[in-house]
C-alpha positions in Angstrom: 0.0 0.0 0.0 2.6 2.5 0.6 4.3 1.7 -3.0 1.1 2.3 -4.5 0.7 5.8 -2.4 4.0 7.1 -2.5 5.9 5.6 -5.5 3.1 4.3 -8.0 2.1 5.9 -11.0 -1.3 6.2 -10.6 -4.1 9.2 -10.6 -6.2 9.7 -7.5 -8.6 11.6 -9.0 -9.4 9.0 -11.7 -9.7 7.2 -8.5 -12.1 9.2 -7.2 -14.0 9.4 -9.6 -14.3 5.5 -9.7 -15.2 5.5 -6.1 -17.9 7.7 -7.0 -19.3 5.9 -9.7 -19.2 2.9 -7.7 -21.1 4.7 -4.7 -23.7 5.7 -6.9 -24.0 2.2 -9.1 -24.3 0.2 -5.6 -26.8 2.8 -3.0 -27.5 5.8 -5.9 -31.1 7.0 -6.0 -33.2 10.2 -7.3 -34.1 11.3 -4.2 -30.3 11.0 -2.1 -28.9 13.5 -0.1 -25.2 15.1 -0.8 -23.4 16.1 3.0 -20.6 18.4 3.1 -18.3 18.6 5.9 -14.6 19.1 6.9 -12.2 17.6 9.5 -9.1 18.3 11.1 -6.0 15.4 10.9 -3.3 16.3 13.2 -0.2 16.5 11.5 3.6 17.1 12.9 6.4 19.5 11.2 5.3 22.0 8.5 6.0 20.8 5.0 3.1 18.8 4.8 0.5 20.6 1.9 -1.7 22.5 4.2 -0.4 22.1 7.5 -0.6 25.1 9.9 -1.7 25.8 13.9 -5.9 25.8 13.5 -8.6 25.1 15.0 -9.8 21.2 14.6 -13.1 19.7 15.7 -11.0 15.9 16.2 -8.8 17.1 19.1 -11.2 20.0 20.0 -8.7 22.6 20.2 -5.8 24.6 18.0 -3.4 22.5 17.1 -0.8 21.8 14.3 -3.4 19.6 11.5 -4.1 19.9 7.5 -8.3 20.4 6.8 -9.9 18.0 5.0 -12.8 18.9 3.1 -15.3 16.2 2.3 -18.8 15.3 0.2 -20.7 12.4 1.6 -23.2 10.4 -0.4 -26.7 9.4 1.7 -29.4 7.1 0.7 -31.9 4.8 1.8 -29.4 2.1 0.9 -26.7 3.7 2.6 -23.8 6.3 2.9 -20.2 7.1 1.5 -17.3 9.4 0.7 -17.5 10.3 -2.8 -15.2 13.7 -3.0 -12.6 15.2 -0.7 -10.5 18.3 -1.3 -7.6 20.1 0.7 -8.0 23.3 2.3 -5.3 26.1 2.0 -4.4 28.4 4.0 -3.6 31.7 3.0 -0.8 31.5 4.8 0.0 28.5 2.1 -1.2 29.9 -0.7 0.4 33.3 0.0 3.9 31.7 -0.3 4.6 30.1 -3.6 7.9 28.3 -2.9 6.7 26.8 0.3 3.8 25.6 -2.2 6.2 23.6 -5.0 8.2 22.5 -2.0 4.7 20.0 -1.1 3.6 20.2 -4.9 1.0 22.4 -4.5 1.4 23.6 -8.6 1.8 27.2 -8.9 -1.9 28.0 -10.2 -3.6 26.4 -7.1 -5.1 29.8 -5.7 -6.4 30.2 -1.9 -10.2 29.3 -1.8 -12.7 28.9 1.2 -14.1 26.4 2.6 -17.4 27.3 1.0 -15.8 27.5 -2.4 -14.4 24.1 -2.0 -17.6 22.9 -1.0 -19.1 24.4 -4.3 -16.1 22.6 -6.2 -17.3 19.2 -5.1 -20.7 20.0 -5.7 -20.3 21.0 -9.2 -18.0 17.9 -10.0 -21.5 15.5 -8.7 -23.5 17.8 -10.8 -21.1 17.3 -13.9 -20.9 13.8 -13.6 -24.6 13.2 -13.6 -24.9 11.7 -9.7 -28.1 11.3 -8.8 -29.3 13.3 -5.5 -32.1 15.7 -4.4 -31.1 17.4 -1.7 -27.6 19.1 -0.1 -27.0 19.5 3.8 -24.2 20.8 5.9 -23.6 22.8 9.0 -23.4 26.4 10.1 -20.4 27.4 8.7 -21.5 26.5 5.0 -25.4 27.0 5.6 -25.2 30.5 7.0 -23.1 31.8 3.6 -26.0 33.2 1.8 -24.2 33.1 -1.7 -24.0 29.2 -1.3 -27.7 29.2 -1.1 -28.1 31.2 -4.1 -25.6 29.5 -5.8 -27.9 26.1 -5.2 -30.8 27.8 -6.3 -29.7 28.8 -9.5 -29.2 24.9 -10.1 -32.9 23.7 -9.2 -31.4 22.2 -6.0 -33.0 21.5 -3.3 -31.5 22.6 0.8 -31.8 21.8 4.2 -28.7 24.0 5.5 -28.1 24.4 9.4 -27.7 28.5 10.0 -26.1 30.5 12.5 -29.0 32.1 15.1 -28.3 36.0 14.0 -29.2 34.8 10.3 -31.7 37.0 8.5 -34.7 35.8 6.2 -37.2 37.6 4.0 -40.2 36.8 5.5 -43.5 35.7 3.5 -44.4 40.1 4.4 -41.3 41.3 2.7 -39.5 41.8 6.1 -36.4 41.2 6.9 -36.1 39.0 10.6 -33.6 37.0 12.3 -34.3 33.0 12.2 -34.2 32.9 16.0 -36.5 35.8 15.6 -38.9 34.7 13.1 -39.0 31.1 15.4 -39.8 32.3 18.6 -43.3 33.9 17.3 -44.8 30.7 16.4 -47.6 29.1 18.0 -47.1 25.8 20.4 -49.2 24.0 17.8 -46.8 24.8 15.4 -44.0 22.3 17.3 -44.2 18.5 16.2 -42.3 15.6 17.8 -40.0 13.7 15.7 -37.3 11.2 15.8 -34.1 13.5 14.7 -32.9 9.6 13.3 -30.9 7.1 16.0 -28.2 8.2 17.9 -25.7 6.1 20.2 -28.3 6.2 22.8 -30.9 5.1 21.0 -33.9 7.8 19.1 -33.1 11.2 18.9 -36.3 12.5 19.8 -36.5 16.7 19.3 -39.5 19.2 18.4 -39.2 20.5 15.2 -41.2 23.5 13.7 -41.4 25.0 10.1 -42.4 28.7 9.3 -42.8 29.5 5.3 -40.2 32.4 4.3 -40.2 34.5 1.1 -43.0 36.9 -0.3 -42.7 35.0 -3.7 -42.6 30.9 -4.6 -42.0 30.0 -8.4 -41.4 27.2 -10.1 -43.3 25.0 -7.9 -40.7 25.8 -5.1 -40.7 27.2 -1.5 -38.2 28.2 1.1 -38.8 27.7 5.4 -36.9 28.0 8.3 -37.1 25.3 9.8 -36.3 25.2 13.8 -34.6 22.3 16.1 -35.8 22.1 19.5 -34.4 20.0 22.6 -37.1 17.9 25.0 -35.1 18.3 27.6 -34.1 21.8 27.3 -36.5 23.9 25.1 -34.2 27.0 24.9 -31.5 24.8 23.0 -32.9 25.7 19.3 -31.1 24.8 16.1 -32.0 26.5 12.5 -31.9 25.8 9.4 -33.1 27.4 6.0 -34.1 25.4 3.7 -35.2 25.2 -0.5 -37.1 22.4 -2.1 -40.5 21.4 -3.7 -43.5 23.1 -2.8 -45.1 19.1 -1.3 -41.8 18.9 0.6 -43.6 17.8 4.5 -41.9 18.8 7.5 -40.7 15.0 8.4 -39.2 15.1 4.5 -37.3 18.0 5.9 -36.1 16.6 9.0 -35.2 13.0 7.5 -32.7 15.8 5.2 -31.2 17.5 8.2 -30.6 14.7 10.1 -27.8 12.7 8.2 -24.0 13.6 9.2 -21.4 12.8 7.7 -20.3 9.0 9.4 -17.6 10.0 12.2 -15.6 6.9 11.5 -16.2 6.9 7.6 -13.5 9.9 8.1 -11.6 9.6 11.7 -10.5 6.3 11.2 -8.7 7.5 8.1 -5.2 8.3 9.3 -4.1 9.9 5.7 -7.5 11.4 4.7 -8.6 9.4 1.7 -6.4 6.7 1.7 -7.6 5.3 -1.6 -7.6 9.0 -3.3 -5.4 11.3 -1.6 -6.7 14.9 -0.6 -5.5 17.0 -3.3 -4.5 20.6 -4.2 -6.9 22.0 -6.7 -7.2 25.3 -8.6 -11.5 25.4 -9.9 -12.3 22.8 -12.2 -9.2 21.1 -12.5 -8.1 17.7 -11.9 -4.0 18.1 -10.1 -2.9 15.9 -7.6 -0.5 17.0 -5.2 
């Protein structure tokens, strides 16, 4: 394995791409849902592509790591990795000989995570995978640009937002989701299993309020609200974009899938079989 990682000749993302086609051949269907996440793998020294003092959710603290960003396939029939990219810093991408030191080739520019996220999105979209719906958390649901972006391509969102997000309401105001939430009725809460957990059913209230003074195309737009039994101030939100005969369970069996801890963790060398890669938009360069 390490001769075929370090030494073969071979192209990852042809790899990837096989992955992919494989994922969707074996558990692909219409109505799948596309998860976008990132991790952190620690990482010692500095001449790894990437590697920097930030912030990673796997130790749960600043620490010296590359980012990993990755785009999880989810079905009925099951769930897998189907993209990855690496993340950048500016502090990378701001010195060019560190860069061909680690490989990273010279037009590889500094992109967000958000852009990278769109990256992987558009590759799914190119290559004709089947899917319905896209999900991630906060820091990608709250960017208001990636939700236009996704509207523009007829697809449909269920995007976890940040509580100081503002809406358009259905009255052409413009409100804060924790805002807009905390005026609906008690009726307007419905008990729902959030999926299982390692504890058993993740039972939480969940609410939907319509947003938006216009719905075209046979398509609407809610905020859609996350409420804990055991303690009712703890509220998530999301925004969400899909058909007008979307239900309110449709939309919480969307936010509910993460992207499998292990399917990632467990991966000492994020993507073992395709290597994360530095990418400039559209291209296809292993580093």
């Amino acid at each position: 394995m390490q001769r075929l990682l370090n030494s073969a000749d071979w192209n990852a993302d042809a790899v990837r791409d096989d992955v992919r086609d494989f994922v969707v051949e074996t558990i692909g269907a219409k109505n799948a849902v596309l998860i976008g996440d990132d991790t952190g793998f620690l990482k010692k020294g500095s001449r790894s592509a990437g590697v920097q003092r930030q912030y990673t959710g796997t130790a749960g603290r600043t620490d010296n790591s590359r980012i990993g960003m990755f785009l999880a396939y989810a079905s009925a029939k099951g769930r897998a990795l189907i993209d990855r990219e690496l993340y950048l810093p500016a502090s990378w991408t701001d010195d060019r000989e560190r860069c061909r030191a680690a490989g990273v080739p010279d037009e590889v520019p500094f992109a967000t995570k958000n852009e990278h996220f769109r990256w992987m999105l558009q590759r799914a979209i190119d290559a004709g995978v089947p899917f319905a719906w896209v999900t991630a958390d906060e820091a990608y649901g709250q960017v208001k640009r990636l939700r236009v972006w996704l509207e523009q391509r007829g697809v449909g969102y269920v995007l976890a937002t940040r509580v100081n997000d503002t809406v358009i309401t259905v009255g052409w105001r413009e409100v804060r989701v924790d805002e807009l939430v905390a005026t609906l009725p008690r009726q307007a809460w419905k008990r729902l299993s959030g999926g299982k957990g390692s504890h058993g059913e993740r039972v939480c209230d969940w609410a939907r309020v319509a947003i938006r003074p216009v719905w075209e195309d046979g398509v609407g737009h809610w905020v859609l609200a996350r409420r804990s039994v055991s303690d009712p101030t703890e509220i998530a939100h999301y925004v969400c974009y899909g058909p007008v005969v979307t239900r309110l369970k449709d939309l919480v069996s969307i936010a509910r899938p993460q992207l499998p801890p292990r399917s990632v963790q467990q991966v000492e060398s994020p993507c073992r079989a395709a290597p994360l890669t530095a990418q400039r938009p559209g291209s296809h360069i292993a580093a």
